[in-house]
N, C-alpha and C positions, 0 to 999 in steps of 0.2 A: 504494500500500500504506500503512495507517494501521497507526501502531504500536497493540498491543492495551492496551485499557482494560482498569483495575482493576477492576473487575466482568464484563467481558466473559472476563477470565483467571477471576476468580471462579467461574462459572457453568460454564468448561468450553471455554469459547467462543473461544480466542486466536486459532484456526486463522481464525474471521470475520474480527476486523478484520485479520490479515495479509492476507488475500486481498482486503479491501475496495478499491475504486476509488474513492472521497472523499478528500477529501484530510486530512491529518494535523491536524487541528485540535479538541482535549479539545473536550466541552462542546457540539460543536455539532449540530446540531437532529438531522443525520442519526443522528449517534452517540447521541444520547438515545432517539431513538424504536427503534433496534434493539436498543438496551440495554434498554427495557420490552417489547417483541414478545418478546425470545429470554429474558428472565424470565418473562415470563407463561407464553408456551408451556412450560419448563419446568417450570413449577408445576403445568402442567393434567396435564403428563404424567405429574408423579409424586402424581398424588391417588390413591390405592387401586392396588390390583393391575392392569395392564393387562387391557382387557377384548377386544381384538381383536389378532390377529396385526400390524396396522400400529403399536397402541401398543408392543408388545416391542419390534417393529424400530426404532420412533425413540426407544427407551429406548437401545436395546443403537447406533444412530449414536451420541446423545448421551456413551455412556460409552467409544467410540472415540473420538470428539473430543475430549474432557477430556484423555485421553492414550494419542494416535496410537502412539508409537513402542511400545508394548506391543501392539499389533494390527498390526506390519507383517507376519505372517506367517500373514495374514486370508487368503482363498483369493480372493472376492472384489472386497476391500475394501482389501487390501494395499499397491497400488501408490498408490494415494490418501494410507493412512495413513503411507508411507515419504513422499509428497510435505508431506503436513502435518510429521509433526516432524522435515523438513528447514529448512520454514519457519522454526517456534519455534526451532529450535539455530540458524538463523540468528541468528533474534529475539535469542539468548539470548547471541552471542558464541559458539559451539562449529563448528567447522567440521571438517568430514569427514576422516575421518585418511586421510592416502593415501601411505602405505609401512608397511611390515610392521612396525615398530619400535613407528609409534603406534599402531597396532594392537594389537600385545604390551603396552605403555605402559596402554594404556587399560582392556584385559580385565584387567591386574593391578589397576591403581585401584580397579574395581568390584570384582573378588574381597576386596580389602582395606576398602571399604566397608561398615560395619557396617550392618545394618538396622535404623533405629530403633523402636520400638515399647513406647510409654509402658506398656501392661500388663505388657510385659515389662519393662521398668526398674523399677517399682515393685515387681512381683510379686518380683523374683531382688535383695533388696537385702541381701544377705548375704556378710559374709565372705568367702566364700569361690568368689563366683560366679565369678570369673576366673583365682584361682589355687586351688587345693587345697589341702585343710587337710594340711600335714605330717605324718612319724610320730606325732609327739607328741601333736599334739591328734586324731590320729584313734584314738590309743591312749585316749585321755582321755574323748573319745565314745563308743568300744566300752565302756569300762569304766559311763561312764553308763548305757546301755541293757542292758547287758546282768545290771547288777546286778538289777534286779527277776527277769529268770530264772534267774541264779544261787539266790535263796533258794527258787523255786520249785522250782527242782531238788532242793533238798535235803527238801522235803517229799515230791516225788515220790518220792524215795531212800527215807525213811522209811514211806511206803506199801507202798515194794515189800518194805522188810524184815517188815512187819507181815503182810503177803499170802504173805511165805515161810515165816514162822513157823504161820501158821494152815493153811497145805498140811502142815510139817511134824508138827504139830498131829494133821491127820487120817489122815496112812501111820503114826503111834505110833499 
C-alpha cells in the first residue's frame, strides 16, 4: 500500500494509491505515469456533457471515489464504498468507534459541526446573524420602516375624509 499522492488526493483518487501494490516511494516512475493516465482520463471525461451511458457511469465512479463515505448506502456500490473510506480514515488517523459512547461522542461532534460555506459567510455578515437584535433595536427598526407608512397612512386618512365629505355632499 502507497501512501496517496498530493495530486492523486487532488483529483479524487486517494482510494488508488491506498490500494496500490508499489511500493511507497514519491516521484517514482510508476507513480508518475498513473498520476498523468488518471488526469488525463479525467479530463477527457469531463469535456462537455457525457454522450453515452458509460460516460455518466465513470463520471458518477469518479464522484464516488473522490468521496466514498457519502455513497456507503449505494445499493450497488456500497460495500466497496464502506471499504474505500475505511481505507482513507485509516489513511487519515480515524478508526472505527466500537462502543456506544463513541458512537454518541461522534454523532454529537458532527451535529455541532458547522457547515462551512463561503457564500454563506459573506452573504449573512451582519449583526445580527447569530444572535438577534434585542427589544430595543428591533423597536428602533420597526420605527425605521414603518415610518414611510405611517405618513402614508395619514394621506390615506385624509382621502377617506375627503370621499366622506363628497358622499355626504350628495345625500344633502
Amino acid at each position: 500500500m502507497a501512501l496517496p499522492r498530493r495530486a492523486m488526493e487532488q483529483m479524487g483518487f486517494a482510494t488508488c494509491c491506498l490500494m496500490c501494490d508499489a511500493k511507497d516511494v514519491a516521484g517514482s516512475e510508476r507513480c508518475r505515469n498513473c498520476i498523468n493516465k488518471h488526469a488525463k482520463s479525467r479530463e477527457r471525461l469531463n469535456q462537455g456533457p457525457p454522450k453515452t451511458k458509460a460516460d455518466r457511469l465513470a463520471r458518477e465512479f469518479i464522484t464516488m471515489l473522490a468521496q466514498p463515505s457519502k455513497y456507503i448506502d449505494d445499493s450497488e456500490h456500497g460495500e466497496s464504498m464502506i471499504y474505500y473510506a475505511s481505507l482513507i480514515d485509516k489513511h487519515n488517523g480515524v478508526s472505527p468507534a466500537k462502543t456506544a459512547e463513541e458512537i454518541e461522542r461522534r454523532f454529537k461532534e458532527l451535529r455541532l459541526k458547522k457547515n462551512k460555506s463561503i457564500i454563506r459567510d459573506v452573504a449573512n455578515q451582519n449583526k445580527w446573524n447569530d444572535n438577534p437584535p434585542d427589544f430595543f433595536e428591533r423597536e428602533e427598526l420597526l420605527q425605521l420602516i414603518t415610518e414611510d407608512i405611517i405618513k402614508d397612512d395619514k394621506k390615506w386618512d385624509n382621502l377617506l375624509s375627503e370621499v366622506g365629505k363628497l358622499l355626504e355632499e350628495e345625500d344633502n
